[in-house]
Backbone as CSV, one residue per row, in Angstrom:
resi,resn,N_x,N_y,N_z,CA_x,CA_y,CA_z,C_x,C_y,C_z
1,UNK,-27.727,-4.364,16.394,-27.515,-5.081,15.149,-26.468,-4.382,14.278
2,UNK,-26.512,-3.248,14.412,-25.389,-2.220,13.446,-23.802,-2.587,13.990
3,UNK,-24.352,-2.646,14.978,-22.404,-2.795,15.690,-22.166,-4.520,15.272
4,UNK,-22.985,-5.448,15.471,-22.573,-6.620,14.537,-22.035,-6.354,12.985
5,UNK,-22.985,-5.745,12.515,-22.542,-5.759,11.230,-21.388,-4.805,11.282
6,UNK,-20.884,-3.233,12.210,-19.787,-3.013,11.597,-18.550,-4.113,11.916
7,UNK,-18.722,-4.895,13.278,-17.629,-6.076,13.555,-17.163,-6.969,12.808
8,UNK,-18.758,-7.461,11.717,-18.489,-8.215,11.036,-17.474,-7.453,9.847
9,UNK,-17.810,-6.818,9.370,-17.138,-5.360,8.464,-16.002,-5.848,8.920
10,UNK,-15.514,-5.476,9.726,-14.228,-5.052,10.355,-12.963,-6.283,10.379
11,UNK,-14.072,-7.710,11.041,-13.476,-8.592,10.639,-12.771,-9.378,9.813
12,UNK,-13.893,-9.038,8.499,-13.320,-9.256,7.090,-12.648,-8.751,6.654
13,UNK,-12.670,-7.092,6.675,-11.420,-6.576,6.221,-10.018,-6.781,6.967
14,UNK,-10.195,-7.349,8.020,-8.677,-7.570,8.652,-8.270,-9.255,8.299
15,UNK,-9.026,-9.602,8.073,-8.637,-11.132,7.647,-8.452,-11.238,6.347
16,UNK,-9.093,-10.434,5.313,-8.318,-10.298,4.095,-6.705,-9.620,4.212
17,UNK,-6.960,-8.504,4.540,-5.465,-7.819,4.845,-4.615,-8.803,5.447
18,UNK,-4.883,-9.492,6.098,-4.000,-10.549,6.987,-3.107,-11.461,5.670
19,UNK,-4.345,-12.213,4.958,-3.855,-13.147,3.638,-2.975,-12.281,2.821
20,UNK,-3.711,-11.525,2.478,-2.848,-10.600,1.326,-1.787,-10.063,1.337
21,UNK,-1.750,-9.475,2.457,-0.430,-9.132,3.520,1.039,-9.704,3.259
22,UNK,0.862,-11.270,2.989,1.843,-11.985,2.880,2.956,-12.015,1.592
23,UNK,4.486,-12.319,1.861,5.238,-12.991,0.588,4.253,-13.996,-0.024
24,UNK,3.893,-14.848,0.806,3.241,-16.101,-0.048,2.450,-16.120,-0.352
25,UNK,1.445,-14.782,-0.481,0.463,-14.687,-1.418,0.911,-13.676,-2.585
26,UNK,1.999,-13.158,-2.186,2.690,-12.344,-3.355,3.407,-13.331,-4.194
27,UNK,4.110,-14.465,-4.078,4.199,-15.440,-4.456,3.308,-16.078,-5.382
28,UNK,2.139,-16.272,-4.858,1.106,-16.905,-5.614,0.256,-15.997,-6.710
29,UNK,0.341,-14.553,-6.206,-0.378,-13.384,-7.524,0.778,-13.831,-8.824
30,UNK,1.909,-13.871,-8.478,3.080,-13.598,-9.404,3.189,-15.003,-9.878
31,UNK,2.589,-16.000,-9.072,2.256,-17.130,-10.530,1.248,-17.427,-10.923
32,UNK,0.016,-16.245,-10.798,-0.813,-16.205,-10.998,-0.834,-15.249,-12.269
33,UNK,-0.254,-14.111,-12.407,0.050,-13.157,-13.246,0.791,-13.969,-14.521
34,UNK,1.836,-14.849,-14.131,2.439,-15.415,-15.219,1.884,-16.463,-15.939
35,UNK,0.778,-16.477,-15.652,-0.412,-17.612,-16.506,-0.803,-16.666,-17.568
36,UNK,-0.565,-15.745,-17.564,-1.013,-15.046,-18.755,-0.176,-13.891,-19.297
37,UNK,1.025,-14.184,-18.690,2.442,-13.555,-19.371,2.709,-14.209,-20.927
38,UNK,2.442,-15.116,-21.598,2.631,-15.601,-22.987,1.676,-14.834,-23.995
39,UNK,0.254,-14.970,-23.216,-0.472,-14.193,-24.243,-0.369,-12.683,-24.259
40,UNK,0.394,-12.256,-23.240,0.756,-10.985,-23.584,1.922,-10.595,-24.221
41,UNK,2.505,-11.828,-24.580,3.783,-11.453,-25.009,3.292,-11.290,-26.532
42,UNK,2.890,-12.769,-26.704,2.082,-11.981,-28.251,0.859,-11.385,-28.983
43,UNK,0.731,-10.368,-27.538,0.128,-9.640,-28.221,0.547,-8.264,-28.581
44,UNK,1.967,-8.350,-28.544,3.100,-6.808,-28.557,3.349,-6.430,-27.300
45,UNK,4.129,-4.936,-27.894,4.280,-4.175,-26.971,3.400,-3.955,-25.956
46,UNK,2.368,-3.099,-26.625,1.260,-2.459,-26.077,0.505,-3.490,-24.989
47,UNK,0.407,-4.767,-25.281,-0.249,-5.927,-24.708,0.419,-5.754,-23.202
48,UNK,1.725,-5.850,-23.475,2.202,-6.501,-22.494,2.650,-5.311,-21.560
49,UNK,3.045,-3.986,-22.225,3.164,-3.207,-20.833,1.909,-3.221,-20.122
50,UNK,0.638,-3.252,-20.851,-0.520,-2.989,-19.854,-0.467,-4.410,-19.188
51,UNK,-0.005,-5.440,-19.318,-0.337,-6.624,-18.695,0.994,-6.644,-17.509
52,UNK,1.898,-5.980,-17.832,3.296,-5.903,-16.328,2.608,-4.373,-15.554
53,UNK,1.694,-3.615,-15.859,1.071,-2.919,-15.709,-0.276,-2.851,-13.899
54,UNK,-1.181,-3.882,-15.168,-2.152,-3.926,-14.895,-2.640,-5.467,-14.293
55,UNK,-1.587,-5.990,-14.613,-2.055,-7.507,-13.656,-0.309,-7.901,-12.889
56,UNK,0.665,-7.375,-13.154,1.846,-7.619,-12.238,2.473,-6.996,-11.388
57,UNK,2.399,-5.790,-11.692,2.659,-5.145,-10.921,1.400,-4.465,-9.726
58,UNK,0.524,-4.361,-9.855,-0.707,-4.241,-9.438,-1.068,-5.906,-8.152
59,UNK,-0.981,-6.968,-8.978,-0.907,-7.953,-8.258,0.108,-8.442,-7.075
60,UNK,1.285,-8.375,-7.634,2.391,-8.340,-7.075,2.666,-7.202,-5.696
61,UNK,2.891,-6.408,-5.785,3.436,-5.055,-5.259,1.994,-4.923,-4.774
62,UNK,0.811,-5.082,-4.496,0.040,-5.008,-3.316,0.421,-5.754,-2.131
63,UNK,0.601,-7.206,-2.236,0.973,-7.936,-1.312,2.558,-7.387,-0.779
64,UNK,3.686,-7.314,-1.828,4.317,-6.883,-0.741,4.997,-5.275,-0.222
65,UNK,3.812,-4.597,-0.250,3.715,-3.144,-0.143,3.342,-3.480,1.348
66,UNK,2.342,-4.609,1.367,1.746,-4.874,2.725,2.369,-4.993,3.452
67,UNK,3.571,-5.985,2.946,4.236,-6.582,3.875,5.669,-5.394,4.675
68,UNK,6.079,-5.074,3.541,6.805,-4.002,3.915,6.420,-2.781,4.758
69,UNK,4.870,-2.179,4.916,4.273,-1.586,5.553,3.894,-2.210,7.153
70,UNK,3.993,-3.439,7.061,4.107,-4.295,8.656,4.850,-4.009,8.845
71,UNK,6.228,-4.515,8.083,7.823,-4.802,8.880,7.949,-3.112,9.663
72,UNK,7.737,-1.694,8.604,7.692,-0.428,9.286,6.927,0.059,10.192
73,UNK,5.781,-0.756,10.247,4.725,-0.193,11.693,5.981,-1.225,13.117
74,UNK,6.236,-2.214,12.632,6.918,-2.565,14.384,7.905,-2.219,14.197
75,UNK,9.188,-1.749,13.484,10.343,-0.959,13.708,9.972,0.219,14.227
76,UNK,8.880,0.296,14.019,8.374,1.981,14.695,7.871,1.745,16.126
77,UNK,6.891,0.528,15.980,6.559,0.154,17.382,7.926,-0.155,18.461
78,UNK,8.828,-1.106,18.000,10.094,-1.052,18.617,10.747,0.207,18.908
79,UNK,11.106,1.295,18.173,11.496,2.198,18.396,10.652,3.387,19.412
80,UNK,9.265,3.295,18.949,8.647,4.407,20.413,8.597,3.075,21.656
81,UNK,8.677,2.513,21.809,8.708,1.479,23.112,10.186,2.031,23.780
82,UNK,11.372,1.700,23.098,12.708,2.085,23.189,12.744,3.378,23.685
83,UNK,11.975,4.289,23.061,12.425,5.930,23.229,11.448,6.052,24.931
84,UNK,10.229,5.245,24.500,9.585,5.342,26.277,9.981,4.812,27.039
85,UNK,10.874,3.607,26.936,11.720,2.824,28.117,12.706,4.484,28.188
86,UNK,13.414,4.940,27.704,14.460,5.734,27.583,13.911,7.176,28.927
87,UNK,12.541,7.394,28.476,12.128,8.738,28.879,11.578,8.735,29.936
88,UNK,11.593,7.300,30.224,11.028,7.061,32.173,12.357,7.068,32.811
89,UNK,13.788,6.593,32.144,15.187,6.761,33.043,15.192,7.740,33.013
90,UNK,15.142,8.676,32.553,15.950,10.154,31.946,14.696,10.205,33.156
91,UNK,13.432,10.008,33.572,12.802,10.845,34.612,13.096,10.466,35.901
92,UNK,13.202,9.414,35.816,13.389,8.399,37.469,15.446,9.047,37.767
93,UNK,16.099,9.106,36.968,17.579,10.015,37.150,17.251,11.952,37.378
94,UNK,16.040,12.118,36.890,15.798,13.944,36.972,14.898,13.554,38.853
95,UNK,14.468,12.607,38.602,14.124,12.879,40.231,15.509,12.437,41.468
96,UNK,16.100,11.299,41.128,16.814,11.170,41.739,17.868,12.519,42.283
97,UNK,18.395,13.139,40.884,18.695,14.350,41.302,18.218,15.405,41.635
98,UNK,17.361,15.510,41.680,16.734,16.578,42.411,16.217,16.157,43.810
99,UNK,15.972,15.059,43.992,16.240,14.564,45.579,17.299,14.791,46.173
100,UNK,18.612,14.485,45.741,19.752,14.254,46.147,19.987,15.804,46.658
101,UNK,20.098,16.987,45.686,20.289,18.243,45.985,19.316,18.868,46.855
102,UNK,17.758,18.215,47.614,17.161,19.110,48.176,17.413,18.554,49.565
């Protein structure tokens, strides 16, 4: 029963991350945030840095922190794939030569 529930766990948190993840839910925080960009405007200064603060930048810049943190996990995934395609020639050419010379 525990391993259900951590799956279930597990599930949810990857299917939120999945939504959130997105431009187009960064999209939607940021017109979500601007529903209440007026009343922070008058409520001053003070109002409104905590509100580009605490509901826009916070809202915003989660989603695409996410997203930008994908795009760098597969440039990375692309790149060690690349460097291991690379390091099986460099071995299959170190045997060849060393066949050749024995």
């Amino acid at each position: 029963m525990a391993d259900a529930y951590r799956r279930g766990k597990e599930w949810l948190a990857l299917t939120i991350c999945q939504l959130v993840g997105t431009m187009e839910c960064a999209a939607v925080f940021t017109g979500l945030a601007l529903v209440s960009l007026p009343a922070a405007i008058h409520g001053g200064v003070a109002t409104l840095i905590a509100w580009t603060a605490q509901t826009f930048l916070q809202l915003v810049l989660l989603s695409v922190i996410m997203v930008g943190q994908d795009i760098q996990q597969r440039k990375h995934d692309e790149s060690r794939a690349l460097l291991e395609e690379l390091h099986e020639m460099h071995r299959e050419i170190h045997q060849i030569l060393t066949a050749d010379s024995a």
